[in-house]
N, C-alpha and C positions, 0 to 999 in steps of 0.2 A: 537406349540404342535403337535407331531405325531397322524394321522390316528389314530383311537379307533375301530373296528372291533367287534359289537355288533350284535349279532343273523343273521349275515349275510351282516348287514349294515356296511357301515362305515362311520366314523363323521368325520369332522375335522371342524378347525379355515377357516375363510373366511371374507371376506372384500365386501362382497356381503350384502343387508338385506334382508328380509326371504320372499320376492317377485322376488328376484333373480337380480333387479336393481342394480347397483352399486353407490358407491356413489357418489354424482355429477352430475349425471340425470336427476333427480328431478329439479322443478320447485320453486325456494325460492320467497319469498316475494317482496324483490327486483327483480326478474325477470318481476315479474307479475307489479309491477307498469313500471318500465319501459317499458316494452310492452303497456300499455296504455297509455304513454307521447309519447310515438313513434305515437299511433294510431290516437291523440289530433291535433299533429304536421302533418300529414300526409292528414288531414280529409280538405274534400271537403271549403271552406268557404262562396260558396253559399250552402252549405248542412250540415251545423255543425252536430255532432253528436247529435243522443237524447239523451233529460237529462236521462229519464228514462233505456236506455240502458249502460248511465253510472253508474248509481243509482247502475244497477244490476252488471255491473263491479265491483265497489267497493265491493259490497256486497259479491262477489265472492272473491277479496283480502282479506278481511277481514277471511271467511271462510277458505282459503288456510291458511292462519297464524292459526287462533285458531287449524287446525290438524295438522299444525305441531307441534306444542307447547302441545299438547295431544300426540301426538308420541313419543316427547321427553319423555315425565314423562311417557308414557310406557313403552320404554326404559329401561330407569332408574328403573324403579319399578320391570323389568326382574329382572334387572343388580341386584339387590337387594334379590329378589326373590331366585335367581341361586345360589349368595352366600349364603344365609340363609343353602340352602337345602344341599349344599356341608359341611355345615358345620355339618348339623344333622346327615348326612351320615358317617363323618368320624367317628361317635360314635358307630358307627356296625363293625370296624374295631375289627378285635379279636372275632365276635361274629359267630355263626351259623347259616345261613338264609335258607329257604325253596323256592323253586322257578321251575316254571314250564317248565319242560323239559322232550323229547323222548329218548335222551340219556346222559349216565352219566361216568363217568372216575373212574373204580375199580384200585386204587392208594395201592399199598401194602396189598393187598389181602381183600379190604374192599373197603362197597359202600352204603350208608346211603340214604334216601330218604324217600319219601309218599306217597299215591295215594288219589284221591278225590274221597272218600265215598259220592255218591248221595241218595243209598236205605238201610236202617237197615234192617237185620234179610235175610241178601244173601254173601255167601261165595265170600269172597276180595282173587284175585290172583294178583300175579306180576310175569311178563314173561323177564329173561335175553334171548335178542338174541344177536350173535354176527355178523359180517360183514354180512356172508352170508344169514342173515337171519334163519339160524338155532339155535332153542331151549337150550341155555346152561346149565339154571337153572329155574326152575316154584316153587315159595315160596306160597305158602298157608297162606291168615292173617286171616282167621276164618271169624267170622261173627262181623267185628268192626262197631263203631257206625259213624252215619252220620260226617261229616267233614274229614279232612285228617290223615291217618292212614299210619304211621310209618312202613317201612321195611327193613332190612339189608342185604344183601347179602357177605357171610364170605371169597367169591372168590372161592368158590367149585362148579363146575357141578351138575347135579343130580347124576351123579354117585360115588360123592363124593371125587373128583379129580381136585384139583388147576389148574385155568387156567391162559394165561398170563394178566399181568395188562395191560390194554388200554381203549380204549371206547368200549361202549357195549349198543345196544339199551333196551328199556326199555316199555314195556306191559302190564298196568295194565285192569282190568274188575270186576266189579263186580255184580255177576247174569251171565248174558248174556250182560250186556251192559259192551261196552270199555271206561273208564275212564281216565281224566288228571292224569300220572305220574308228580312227583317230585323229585329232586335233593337236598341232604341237603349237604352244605360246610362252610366251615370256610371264613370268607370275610378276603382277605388281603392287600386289599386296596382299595381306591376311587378316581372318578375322573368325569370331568363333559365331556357329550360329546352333544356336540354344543347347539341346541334349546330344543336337548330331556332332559336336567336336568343331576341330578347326577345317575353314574353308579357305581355299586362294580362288583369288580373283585374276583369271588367267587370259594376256589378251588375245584379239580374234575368237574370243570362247564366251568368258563372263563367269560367275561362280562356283566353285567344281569343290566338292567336298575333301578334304585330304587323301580320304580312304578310298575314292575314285583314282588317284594320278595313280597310270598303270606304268610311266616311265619318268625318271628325271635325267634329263641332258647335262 
């Protein structure tokens, strides 16, 4: 499977496990006894080994088996897990998810989103800037109530003049405090990328981890 390029990261497929070992390094069951028939065979015969340092060998093989056998069914229970969630995600396919982002992609003269309302009864602004960091459009949302409040931008400046579609940063506040902007897009498709779980590919946006979408429409 191709690299996934997620908020800056990228995932891919790998033959590594999530300590970065590879497989084949590790110490099996049979290694471990064989190391102490080596030790048995090797041991002094006016100085046999003690029993009780055997005792604690065993007990130590014994332990190396039950976590591996705990790791399997960890595993496994990912392996299970991962598809579950892949599979609940494909069902936001076709849908509108909310998700937090600084900037957002004005696609044919339009750009949908929210910000996060923390205080009622204080005027909510949204600020488009573009590259340079200058001012393109400031949307006034009133005095909305606590949670995330919906804003659209129609692709007009303040001066009421179309500008071209691309990315464009995004500045919300409400009062005096600077608040989490959001990004609203159509999801068009899903996919898993590596230990982080399932991701949607969301448009005007691009990758967004499941456990990121803070709304679904």
């Amino acid at each position: 499977m191709a690299d996934i390029a997620i908020n800056g990261s990228t995932y891919s497929n790998s033959t590594s496990d999530s300590s970065g070992t590879k497989k084949g390094d590790s110490l099996t069951q049979a290694d471990f006894l064989s190391l102490l028939i080596q030790q048995m065979r090797s041991q002094d015969p006016t100085q046999p080994m003690d029993s009780s340092q055997m005792v604690s060998q065993l007990a130590q093989i014994s332990q190396v088996d039950a976590t591996q056998k705990l790791q399997t069914s960890f595993d496994t229970l990912s392996t299970a897990l991962q598809g579950n969630q892949l599979m609940q995600a494909s069902g936001l396919v076709g849908r509108d998810v909310t998700v937090p982002s600084s900037a957002g992609k004005l696609v044919n003269g339009s750009m949908d989103g929210a910000i996060n309302v923390t205080t009622d009864n204080q005027i909510a602004t949204v600020q488009i800037v573009d590259a340079a960091g200058n001012t393109v459009r400031t949307i006034n949302l009133g005095t909305p109530d606590v949670g995330l409040a919906n804003f659209h931008w129609d692709g007009l400046d303040d001066a009421g003049q179309p500008v071209a579609d691309g990315t464009y940063g995004i500045k919300a506040q409400v009062g005096t405090t600077a608040v989490q902007p959001y990004i609203t897009g159509k999801v068009s498709s899903v996919g898993m990328a590596g230990d982080q779980g399932a991701y949607l590919q969301v448009d005007g946006f691009g990758g967004v981890l499941l456990g990121q979408v803070a709304r679904i429409n």
